[in-house]
DRENTIZA-870839 format. One record per residue: residue in three letters; x, y, z of N, C-alpha, C in turn; residue number from 1. Coordinates in Angstrom, 2 decimals, decimal comma, always signed. Example, Ala and Ser with C-alpha at 12.3 -4.5 7.8 and 13.67 -1.06 7.14 Angstrom:
+-----+---------+---------+---------+---------+---------+---------+---------+---------+---------+-----+
:   r :     n.x :     n.y :     n.z :    ca.x :    ca.y :    ca.z :     c.x :     c.y :     c.z :   k :
+-----+---------+---------+---------+---------+---------+---------+---------+---------+---------+-----+
: ALA :  +13,19 :   -5,69 :   +7,80 :  +12,30 :   -4,50 :   +7,80 :  +13,20 :   -3,30 :   +7,80 :   1 :
: SER :  +12,85 :   -2,25 :   +7,08 :  +13,67 :   -1,06 :   +7,14 :  +12,90 :   +0,03 :   +7,87 :   2 :
+-----+---------+---------+---------+---------+---------+---------+---------+---------+---------+-----+
END
This chain:
+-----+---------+---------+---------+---------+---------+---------+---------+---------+---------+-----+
:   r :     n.x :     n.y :     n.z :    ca.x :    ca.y :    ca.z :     c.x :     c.y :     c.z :   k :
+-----+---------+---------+---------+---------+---------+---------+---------+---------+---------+-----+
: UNK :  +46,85 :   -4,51 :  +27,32 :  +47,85 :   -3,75 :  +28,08 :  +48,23 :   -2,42 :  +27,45 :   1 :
: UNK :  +48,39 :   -2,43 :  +26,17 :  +48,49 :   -1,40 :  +25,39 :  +47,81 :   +0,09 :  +25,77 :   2 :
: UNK :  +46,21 :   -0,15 :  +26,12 :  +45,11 :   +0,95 :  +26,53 :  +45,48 :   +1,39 :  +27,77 :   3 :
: UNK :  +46,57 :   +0,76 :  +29,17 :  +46,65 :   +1,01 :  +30,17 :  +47,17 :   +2,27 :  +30,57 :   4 :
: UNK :  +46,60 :   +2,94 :  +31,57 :  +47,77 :   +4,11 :  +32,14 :  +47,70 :   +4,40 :  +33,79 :   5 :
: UNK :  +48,44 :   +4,57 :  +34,07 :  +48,41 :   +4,72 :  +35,62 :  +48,42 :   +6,29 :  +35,92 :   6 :
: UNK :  +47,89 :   +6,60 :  +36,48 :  +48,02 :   +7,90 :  +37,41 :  +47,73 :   +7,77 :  +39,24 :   7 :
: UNK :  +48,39 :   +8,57 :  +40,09 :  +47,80 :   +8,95 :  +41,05 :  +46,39 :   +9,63 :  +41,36 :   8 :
: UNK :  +46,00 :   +9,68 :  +42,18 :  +44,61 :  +10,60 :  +42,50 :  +45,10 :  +11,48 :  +43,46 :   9 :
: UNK :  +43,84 :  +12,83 :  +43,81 :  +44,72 :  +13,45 :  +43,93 :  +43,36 :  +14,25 :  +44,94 :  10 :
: UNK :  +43,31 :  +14,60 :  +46,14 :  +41,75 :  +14,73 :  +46,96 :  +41,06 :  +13,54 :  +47,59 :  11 :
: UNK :  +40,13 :  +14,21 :  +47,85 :  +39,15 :  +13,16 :  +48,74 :  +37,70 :  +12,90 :  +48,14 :  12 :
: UNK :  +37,58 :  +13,37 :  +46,69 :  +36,20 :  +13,16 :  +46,16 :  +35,76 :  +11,91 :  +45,99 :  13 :
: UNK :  +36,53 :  +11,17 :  +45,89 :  +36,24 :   +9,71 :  +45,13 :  +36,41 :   +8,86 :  +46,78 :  14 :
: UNK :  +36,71 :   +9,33 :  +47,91 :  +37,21 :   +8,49 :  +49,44 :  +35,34 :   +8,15 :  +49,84 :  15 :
: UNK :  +35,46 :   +6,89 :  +49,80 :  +36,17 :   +5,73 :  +50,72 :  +37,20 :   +4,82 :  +49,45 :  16 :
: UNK :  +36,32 :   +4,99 :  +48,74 :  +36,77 :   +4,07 :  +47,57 :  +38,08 :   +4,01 :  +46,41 :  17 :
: UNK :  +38,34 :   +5,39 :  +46,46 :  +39,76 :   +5,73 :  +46,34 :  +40,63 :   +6,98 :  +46,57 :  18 :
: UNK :  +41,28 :   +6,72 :  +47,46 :  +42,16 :   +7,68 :  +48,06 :  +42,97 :   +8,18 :  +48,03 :  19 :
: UNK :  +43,57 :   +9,13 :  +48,65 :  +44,01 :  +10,31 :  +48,31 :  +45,49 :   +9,72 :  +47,78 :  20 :
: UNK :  +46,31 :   +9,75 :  +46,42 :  +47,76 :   +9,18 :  +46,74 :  +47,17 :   +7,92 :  +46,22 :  21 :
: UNK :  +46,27 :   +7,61 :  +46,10 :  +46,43 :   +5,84 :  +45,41 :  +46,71 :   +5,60 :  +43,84 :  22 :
: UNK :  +47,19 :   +4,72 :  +43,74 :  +47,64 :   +4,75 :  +41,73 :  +46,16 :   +4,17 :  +41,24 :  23 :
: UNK :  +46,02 :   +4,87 :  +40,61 :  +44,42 :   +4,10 :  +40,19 :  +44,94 :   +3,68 :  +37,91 :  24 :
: UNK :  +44,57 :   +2,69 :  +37,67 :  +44,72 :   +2,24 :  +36,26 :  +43,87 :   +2,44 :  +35,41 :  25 :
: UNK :  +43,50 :   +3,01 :  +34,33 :  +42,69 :   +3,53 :  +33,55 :  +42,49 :   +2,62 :  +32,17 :  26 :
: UNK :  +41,80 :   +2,12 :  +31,90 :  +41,73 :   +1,65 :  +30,64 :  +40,95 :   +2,75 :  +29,78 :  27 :
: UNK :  +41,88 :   +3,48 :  +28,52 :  +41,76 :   +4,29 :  +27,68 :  +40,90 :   +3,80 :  +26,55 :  28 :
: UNK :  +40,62 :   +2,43 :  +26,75 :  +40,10 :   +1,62 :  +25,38 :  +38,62 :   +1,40 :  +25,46 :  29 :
: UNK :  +38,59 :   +1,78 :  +26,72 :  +36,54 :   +2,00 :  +26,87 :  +36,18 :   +3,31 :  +26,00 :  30 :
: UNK :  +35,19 :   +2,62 :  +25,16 :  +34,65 :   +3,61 :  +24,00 :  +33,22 :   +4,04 :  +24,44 :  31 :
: UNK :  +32,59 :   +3,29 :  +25,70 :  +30,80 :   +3,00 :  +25,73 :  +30,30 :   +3,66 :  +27,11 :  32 :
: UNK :  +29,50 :   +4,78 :  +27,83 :  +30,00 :   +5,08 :  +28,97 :  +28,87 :   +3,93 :  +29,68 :  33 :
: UNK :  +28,97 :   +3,51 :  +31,04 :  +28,36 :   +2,87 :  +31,72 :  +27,89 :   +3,45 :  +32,60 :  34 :
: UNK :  +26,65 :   +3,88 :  +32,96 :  +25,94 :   +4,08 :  +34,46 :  +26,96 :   +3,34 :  +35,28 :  35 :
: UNK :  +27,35 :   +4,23 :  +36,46 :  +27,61 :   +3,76 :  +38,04 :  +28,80 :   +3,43 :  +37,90 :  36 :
: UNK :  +29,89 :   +3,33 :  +36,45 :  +30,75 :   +2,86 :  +36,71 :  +31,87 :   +4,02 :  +36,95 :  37 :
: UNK :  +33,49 :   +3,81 :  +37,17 :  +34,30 :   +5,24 :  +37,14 :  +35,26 :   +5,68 :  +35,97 :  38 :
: UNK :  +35,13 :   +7,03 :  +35,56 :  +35,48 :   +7,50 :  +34,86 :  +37,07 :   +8,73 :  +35,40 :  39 :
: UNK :  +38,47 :   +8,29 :  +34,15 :  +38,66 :  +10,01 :  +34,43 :  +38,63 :  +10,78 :  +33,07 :  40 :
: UNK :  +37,85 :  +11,61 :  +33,58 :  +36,96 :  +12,59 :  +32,91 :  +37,71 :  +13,76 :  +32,75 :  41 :
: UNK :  +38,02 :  +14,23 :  +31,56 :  +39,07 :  +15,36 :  +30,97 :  +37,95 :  +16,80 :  +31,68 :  42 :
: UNK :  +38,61 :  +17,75 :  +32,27 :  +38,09 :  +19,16 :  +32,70 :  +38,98 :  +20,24 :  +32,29 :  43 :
: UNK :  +38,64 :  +21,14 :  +32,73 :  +39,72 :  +22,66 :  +32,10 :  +40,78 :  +22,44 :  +33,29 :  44 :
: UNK :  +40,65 :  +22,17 :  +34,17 :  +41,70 :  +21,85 :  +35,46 :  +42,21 :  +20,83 :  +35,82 :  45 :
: UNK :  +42,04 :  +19,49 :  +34,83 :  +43,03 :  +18,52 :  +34,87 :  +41,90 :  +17,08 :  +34,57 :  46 :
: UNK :  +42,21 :  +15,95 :  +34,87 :  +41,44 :  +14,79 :  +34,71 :  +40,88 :  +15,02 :  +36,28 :  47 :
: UNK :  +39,75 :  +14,40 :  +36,27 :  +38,62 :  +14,41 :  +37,63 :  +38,62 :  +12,71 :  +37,43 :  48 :
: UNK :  +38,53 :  +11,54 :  +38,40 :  +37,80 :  +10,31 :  +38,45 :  +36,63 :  +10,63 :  +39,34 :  49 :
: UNK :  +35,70 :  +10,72 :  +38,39 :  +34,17 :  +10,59 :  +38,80 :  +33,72 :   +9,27 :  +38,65 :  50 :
: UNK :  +32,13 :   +9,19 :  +39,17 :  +31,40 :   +8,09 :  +38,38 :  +30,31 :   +8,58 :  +37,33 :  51 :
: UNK :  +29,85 :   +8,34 :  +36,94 :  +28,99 :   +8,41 :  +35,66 :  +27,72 :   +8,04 :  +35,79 :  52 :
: UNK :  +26,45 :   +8,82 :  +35,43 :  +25,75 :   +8,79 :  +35,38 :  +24,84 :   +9,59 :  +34,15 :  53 :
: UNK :  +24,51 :   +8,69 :  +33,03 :  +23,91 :   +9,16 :  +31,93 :  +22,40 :  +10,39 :  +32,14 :  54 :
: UNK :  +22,07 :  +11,04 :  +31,41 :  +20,65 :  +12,21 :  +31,80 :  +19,62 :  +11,41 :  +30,56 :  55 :
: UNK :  +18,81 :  +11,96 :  +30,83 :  +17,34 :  +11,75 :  +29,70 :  +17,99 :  +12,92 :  +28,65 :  56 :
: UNK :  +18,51 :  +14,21 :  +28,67 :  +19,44 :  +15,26 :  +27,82 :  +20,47 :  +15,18 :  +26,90 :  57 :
: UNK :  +20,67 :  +13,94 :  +27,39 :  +21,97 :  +13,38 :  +26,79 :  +23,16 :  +13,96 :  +27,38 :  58 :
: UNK :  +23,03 :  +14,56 :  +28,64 :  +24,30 :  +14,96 :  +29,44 :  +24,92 :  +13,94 :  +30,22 :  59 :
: UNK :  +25,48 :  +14,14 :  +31,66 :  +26,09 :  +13,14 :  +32,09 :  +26,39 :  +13,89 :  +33,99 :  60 :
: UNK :  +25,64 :  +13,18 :  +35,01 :  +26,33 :  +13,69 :  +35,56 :  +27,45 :  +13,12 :  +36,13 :  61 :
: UNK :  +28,23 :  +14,05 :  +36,89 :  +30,09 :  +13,48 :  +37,83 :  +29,76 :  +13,58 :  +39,30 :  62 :
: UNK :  +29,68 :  +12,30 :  +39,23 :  +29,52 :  +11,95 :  +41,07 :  +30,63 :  +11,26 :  +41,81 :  63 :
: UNK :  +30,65 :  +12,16 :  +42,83 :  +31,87 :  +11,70 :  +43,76 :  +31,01 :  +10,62 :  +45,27 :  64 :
: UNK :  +32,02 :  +10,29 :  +45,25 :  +31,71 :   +8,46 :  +46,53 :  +31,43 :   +9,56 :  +47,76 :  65 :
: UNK :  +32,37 :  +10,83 :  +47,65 :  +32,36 :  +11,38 :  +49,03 :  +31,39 :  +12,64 :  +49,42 :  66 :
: UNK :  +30,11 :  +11,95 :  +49,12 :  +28,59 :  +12,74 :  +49,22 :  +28,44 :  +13,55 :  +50,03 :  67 :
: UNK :  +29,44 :  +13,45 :  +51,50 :  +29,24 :  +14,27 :  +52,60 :  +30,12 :  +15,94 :  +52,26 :  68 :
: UNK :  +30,65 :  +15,47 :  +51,06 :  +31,64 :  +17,02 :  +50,70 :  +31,50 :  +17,50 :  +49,39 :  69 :
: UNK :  +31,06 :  +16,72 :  +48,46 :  +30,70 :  +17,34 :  +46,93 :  +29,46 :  +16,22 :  +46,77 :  70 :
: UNK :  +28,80 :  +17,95 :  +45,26 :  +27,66 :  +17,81 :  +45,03 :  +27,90 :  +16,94 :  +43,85 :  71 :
: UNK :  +26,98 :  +16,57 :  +43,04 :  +27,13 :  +15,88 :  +41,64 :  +27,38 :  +17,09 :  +40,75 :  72 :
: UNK :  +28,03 :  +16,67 :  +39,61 :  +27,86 :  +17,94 :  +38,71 :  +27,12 :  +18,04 :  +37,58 :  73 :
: UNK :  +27,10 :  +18,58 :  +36,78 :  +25,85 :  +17,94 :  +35,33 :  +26,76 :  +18,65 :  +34,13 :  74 :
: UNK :  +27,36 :  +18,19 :  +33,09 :  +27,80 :  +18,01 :  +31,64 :  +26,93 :  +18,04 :  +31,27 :  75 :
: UNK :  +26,43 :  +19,20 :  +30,15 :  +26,12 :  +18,95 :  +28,84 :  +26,48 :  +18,47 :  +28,00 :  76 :
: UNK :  +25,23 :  +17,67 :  +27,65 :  +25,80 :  +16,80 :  +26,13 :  +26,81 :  +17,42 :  +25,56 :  77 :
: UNK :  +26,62 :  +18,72 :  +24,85 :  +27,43 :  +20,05 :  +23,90 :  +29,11 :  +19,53 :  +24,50 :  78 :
: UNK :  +29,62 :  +19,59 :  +26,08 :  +30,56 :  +19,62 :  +26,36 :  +31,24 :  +18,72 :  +26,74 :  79 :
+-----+---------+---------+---------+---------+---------+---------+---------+---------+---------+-----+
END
């Protein structure tokens, strides 16, 4: 319970699966990233909940559920 934190979300990137205004719970204590699973992911413009997807680069890309309106993005390892 300790690792827990709640935030709202905040858009439609992550819709069907989580929506706009929903409290979503974060466990801070995941150290390991997982393919396919969701992340919120620190940016220069606030936390993003993406999903995760590891590169052969050692980057990562940020994929949103809502494919019909955003692209994936690609992290460099470096960042």
């Amino acid at each position: 319970p300790e690792n827990v934190r709640g935030l709202r979300s905040g858009g439609d990137s992550m819709w069907p699966t989580i929506g706009d205004g929903q409290l979503v719970l974060i466990d801070t204590g995941v150290v390991e990233l997982q393919d396919g699973r969701i992340y919120a992911v620190g940016a220069p413009d606030g936390l993003r909940l993406k999903r995760i997807q590891r590169q052969m680069d050692g980057g990562v890309l940020l994929i949103s559920d809502n494919k019909e309106r955003y692209q994936p993005e690609h992290v460099p390892r470096h960042e």
